[in-house]
Structure formats: C-alpha cells, structure tokens
C-alpha positions, -999 to +999 in steps of 0.1 A: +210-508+104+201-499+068+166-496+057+153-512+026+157-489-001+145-466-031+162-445-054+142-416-070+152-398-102+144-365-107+157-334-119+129-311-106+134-298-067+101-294-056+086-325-074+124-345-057+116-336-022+080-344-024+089-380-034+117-379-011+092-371+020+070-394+003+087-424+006+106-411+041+075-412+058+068-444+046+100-460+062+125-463+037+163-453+032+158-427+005+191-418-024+180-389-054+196-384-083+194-354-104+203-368-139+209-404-155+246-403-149+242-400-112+214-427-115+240-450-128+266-444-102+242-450-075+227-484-092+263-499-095+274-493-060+238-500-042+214-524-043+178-511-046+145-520-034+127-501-062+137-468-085+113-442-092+127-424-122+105-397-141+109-403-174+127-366-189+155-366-169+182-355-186+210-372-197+184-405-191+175-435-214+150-452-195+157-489-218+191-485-209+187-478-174+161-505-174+184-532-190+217-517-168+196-518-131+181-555-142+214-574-154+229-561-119+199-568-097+166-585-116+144-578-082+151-541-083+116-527-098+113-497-116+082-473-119+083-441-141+068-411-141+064-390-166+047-354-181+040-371-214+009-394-215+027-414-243+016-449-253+042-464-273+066-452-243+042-472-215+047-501-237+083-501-243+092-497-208+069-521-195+082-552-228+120-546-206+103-551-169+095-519-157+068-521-132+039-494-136+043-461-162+021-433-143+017-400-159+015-370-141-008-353-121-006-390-101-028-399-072+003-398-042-025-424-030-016-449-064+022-442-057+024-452-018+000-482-032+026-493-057+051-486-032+036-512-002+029-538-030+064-541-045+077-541-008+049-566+005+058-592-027+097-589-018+090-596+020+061-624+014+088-638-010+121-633+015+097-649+039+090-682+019+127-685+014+135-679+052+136-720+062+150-745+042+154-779+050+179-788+032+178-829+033+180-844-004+192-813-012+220-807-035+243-770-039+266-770-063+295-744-067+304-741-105+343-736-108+375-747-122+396-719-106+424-728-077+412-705-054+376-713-057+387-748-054+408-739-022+383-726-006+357-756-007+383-780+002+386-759+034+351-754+040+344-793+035+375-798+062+353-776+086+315-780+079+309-808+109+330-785+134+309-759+156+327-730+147+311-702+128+322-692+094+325-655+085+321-650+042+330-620+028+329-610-008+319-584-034+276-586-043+268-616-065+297-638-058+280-663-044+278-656-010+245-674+003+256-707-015+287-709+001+262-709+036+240-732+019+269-753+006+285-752+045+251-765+059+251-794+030+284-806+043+276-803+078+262-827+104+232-805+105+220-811+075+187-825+083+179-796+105+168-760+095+188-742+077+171-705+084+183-672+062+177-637+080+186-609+054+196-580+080+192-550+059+158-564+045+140-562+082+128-528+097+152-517+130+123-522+154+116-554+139+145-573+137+150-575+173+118-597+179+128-615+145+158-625+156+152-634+195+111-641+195+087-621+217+061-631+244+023-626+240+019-591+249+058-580+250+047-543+229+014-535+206+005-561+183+023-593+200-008-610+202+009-644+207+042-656+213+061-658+183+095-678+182+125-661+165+149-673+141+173-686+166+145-711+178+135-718+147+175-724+137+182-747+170+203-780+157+204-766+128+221-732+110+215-695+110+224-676+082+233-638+089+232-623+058+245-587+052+259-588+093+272-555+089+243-536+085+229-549+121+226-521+147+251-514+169+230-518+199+220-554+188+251-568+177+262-567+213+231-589+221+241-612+194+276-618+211+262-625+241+244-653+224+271-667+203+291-668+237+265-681+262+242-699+237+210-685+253+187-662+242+163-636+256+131-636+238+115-595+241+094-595+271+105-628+281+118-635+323+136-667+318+160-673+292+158-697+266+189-724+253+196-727+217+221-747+197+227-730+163+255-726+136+262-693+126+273-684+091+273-646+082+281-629+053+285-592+040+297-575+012+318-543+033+353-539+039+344-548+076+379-529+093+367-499+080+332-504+095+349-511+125+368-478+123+340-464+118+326-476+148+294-494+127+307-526+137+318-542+168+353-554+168+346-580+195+318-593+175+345-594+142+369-616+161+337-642+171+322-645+143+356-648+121+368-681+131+367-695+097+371-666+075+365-671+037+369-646+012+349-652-024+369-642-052+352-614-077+342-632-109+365-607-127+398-622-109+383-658-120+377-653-158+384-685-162+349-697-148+335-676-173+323-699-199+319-729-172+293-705-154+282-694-188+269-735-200+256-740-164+232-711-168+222-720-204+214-753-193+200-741-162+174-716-184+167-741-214+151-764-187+132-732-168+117-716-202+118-744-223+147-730-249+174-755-267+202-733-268+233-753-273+261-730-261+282-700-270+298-688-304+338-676-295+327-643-302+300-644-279+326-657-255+349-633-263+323-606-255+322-621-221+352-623-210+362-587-219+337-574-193+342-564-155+314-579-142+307-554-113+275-574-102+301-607-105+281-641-106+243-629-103+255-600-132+267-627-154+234-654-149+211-623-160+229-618-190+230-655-201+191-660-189+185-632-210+204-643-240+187-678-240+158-660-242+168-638-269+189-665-293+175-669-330+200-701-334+213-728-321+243-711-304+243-670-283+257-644-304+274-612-290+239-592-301+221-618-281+240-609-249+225-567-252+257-560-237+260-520-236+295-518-249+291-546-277+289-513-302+322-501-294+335-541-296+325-543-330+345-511-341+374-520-319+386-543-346+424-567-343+446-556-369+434-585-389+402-579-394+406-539-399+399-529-434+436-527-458+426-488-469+465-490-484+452-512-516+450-503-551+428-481-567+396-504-580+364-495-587+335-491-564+318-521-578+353-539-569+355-520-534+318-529-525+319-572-530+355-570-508+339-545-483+309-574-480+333-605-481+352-584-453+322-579-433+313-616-438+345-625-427+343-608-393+311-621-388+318-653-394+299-660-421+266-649-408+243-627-431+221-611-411+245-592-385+269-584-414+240-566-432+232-551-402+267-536-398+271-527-438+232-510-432+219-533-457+189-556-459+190-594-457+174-595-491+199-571-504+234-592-489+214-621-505+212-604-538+249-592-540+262-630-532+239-643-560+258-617-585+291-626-570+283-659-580+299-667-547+287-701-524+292-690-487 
C-alpha cells in the first residue's frame, strides 16, 4: 500500500538526498524532481501530501507552481526553501498559500516539525470526516449530461440492495459523492456512513484500523479499540483508493465480504458485522491486477455494481452548470455576490482539459469569486495559465484587417482602441491592459474621440 506522500524539488544532489533521507526516515513515499518541468509532471499525475521546493530551481516559478499544484489539489502544502533571505519573496509566496518560506542553513529540527504538523492537521482533519451520519442529509450530483444521468438512475435502482458497488474514475470526478449519494438512497441511511482513505493510513496501521485490536494485541494497544467495520455495522463502509491496499490484506478483506465476520488483531473469537461496501479508485484496476497489486478474486467481489464516472472533459456540457453551483456555493461561504459568468469567461472554460476534472474546476471558480471586481467572472478572474495565449489566439473576426488603406497614425491608433474595445467587449480596463495603456489614458482618448461607449 502507498504511503502518504511528499515531493521535494531540488536541483542540488547532496542537499536532494538529504531531504530525501530526511523525509524517508520519517515514513513517507518520497518523488524528487530536478527542475520545475519535472515538478509539473509529477504534480499532474500524483496527488501530494506536501512539496518541498527550494526556491532556485531552474526552469521554476514558484507562483506558478503554487497556483498549478493548488487548482489541482488545494490540501497539497507547499514549503520553500531557499539561499536568498528575501522578504518580498516570503511574502509573495505565502499571499498564494504557500505554507512556511525557510532560508537556508535550516534547523533539519524546524523541517521534520513542519513536516509532522502539516501531516498531523491532514490526519486530525481525515479523522473528523471519518463518520457521517448522514440522516437529514442531502448530496446532490450537479449534471445535465446522459451519461451522468444514467448512472444515477442505476445507482437509485440499486441503493436498498446489499450488493457492493465498485466506482471507478479519473481524481476529482466525484467519486466519494457518488458513495455518499449511494448511502442517501439506501435503507441505511440512518446508520453510519464510515470513509477509510487507504493510501492515507500507514501499512502497519491500517490493519487494526480496519479490523479493531484487543487491549494489549502489540505496543501501545492500551485498550480495545473497534475498527471501521464495527463502527460501519448497519450502515456503509467507504473504501476509498482500494487499490492501494496491501496485497496481504486484501485477502483478509475478501474473507470478510464473503463470511461477514471479522477478526479484530489479537482477538480469539470472531466478531459478526453487517456492512455495505462501496470502494472507489482512480487506477486502471486490470493492469494492477496484471501486475499482481491487486487481487483478481477480490475485483470480481467487490464489482457487482460497477460504475464508471465520466471525466469532466467528456461532459463539457456540465461546465457552466457546475460552474453557477460553485459560485453560489462560494458567495454564501465568503460572503461574495457574484452573479455568474461573462461568455468569455465561459468560453475560457470550456476550452480547458481539466486534468484534476470536478475538484480542478471548483478551485478555479472559488478562486475567481474571490478575485471578481464586478458583478459577473471575467477570463483574468479565472488566473488560468493559458488565458495569455487565448487572448492572442484571436477568430478571424476579431483579428486586426492589416490589408486597409494607408491612414495616419492618429487614424490607426482610435481604430486600433475601438478594436481592442470590441474584443473586450466594451470593458476599459482589460482593453488598456492589452493596448499597455493606463485607465486614465483609454479615458482620455474616448473623450477626444468624442465617442459614448
């Protein structure tokens, strides 16, 4: 099973391996990269705990890197390090969410500090979000789109059966609320609904999580603890990330899914549980079973319902419904009154891949409420990275006619700025920004032009 874990970047060898060893010792699954390119290879196909990035790597912009590793995964914290004892720098990282700036020397005592404390939070946090009880509880799934909508008509046709319900999809599609959604629908719905993240848990832990232990069963099992199958009984487990269980284990979990029993560590007798099993991951599973990191016997039990979330990029059409959910969703959070989108913004939107899918797409829009000078999101509200290379990327109808007659430059420069306006819409301030003009100045001109816009 995969450890939690932390990517470090850093060019340097000697001052790489120490972190490495560093953060080995403490436990954790460990990736390096050498430069920023790597660093943005492994934050699109991973999920990390934490990034330790030292602030001169080359081919590195630590704001973009901040801004690219948030809109895919807002928990993922970032610490820098860095040669240069810079103040400006501390403070810019830190205004985009990075968690500590440390300059070097650094105490390795501070760093392994910094490390436990993210890592504590995230745990304290996971556990706090481990039970629900979901009675007067409501899960909505936003969408318009056939498949979407297939998929919920067959999970409402199933949700009061007993048979478990295997979800796989790409990260961010919505996995967990589908579970969530299941348990809503069920007849169990006024019993636990318990989430175990199985990647999140150390190895030797997540045996005692997942069974319970007896009072004495190893060092430190000071009293009985009950695991998440007790804790689950009449109501509904939730496996998340299944396919990063060990091998060893998941042979344990088919004996409970088959003989409803479980065997608590150090326990003699076994113990009967009634549970409803929902798992999730976010792996092509037959290669995992070629790969012999998954049990093929377990695949079959656990996929008696199989459901396969769509990637938000093969449902563009739930775009802009997502889009108003999340801006009504943040107004209410943060107190904004953002009314919607403008069609460019839109636009914008649905031009991108969305490799984080749902949870990419909520970042950007939380992020845009925040950001909004009017009443409706403009694309330089949305801090997409390729927004830059939209606004040059022009339709043939709003390129520039370079095949008119010769006029003067007086001429050239009020059809140049009604041009700009035009593409903008009508708004001042970004067409001044793309002419490199001031406000004051675009004010100025219209006044001469003698022009109401």
């Amino acid at each position: 099973m995969a450890r939690q874990k932390i990517l470090i970047i850093q060019e340097n060898l000697r001052e790489r391996i120490e972190l490495t060893k560093l953060c080995e010792d403490l436990g954790f699954h460990v990736d390096t990269a050498m430069d920023g390119n790597k660093a943005k290879n492994f934050v699109f196909k991973k999920n990390y705990g934490m990034v330790i990035a030292d602030f001169e790597t080359p081919d590195f912009s630590p704001v973009e890197f901040l801004q690219t590793t948030k809109t895919k995964n807002m928990e993922t914290e970032i610490l820098f390090i860095s040669n240069q004892p810079l103040v400006e720098d501390a403070v810019e990282t830190m205004k985009y969410g990075a968690f500590d700036f440390i300059v070097k020397p650094f105490d390795k005592k501070y760093l392994k500090l910094c490390i436990k404390k993210i890592f504590t939070k995230k745990n304290t946090s996971r556990q706090k979000k481990d039970i629900l009880y979901s009675k007067n509880k409501k899960f909505d799934i936003i969408t318009n789109d056939k498949g979407m909508l297939k998929l919920l008509k067959l999970v409402k046709k199933v949700a009061d059966s007993s048979a478990t319900i295997f979800i796989q999809g790409e990260s961010g599609t919505g996995k967990e609320l589908f579970a969530r959604f299941v348990h809503e629908k069920s007849n169990r719905n006024n019993m636990p609904f318990v989430a175990v993240n199985c990647a999140a848990l150390p190895e030797s832990l997540l045996e005692s999580e997942l069974f319970g232990h007896e009072k004495g069963a190893f060092t430190g099992a000071i009293s009985r603890k009950l695991g998440k199958f007790e804790l689950a009984n009449q109501g509904t487990l939730f496996l998340d990330e299944i396919t990063e269980m060990q091998f060893h284990l998941q042979a344990k979990l088919l004996r409970v899914l088959q003989e409803k029993k479980i065997d608590r560590v150090g326990g003699l007798e076994p113990v009967n549980v009634d549970v409803r099993i929902v798992a999730t991951t976010n792996k092509d599973v037959k290669e995992a079973i070629k790969k012999r990191e998954f049990r093929k016997d377990l695949y079959y039990r656990l996929n008696t319902i199989p459901l396969q979330i769509p990637s938000l990029q093969n449902r563009i059409g739930d775009i802009e419904l997502l889009s108003k959910f999340f801006i009504k969703k943040y107004n209410d959070i943060d107190k904004r009154n953002v009314k919607g989108l403008t069609k460019s913004a839109l636009n914008v939107l649905n031009s991108q891949s969305f490799a984080g899918n749902v949870r990419e797409l909520e970042n950007i829009i939380h992020r845009a409420v925040l950001l909004a000078d009017k009443e409706n999101i403009e694309p330089y509200n949305l801090l997409m990275e390729d927004y830059q290379d939209s606004e040059t990327s022009l339709s043939k109808e709003q390129q520039f006619p370079y095949n008119i007659k010769p006029i003067s430059l007086k001429d050239m420069e009020e059809k140049m700025i009604f041009h700009t306006l035009n593409i903008t819409e009508g708004n001042r301030t970004h067409a001044a920004k793309i002419l490199g003009i001031s406000v004051r100045t675009m004010r100025n001109k219209l006044a001469e032009y003698k022009q109401k816009i």
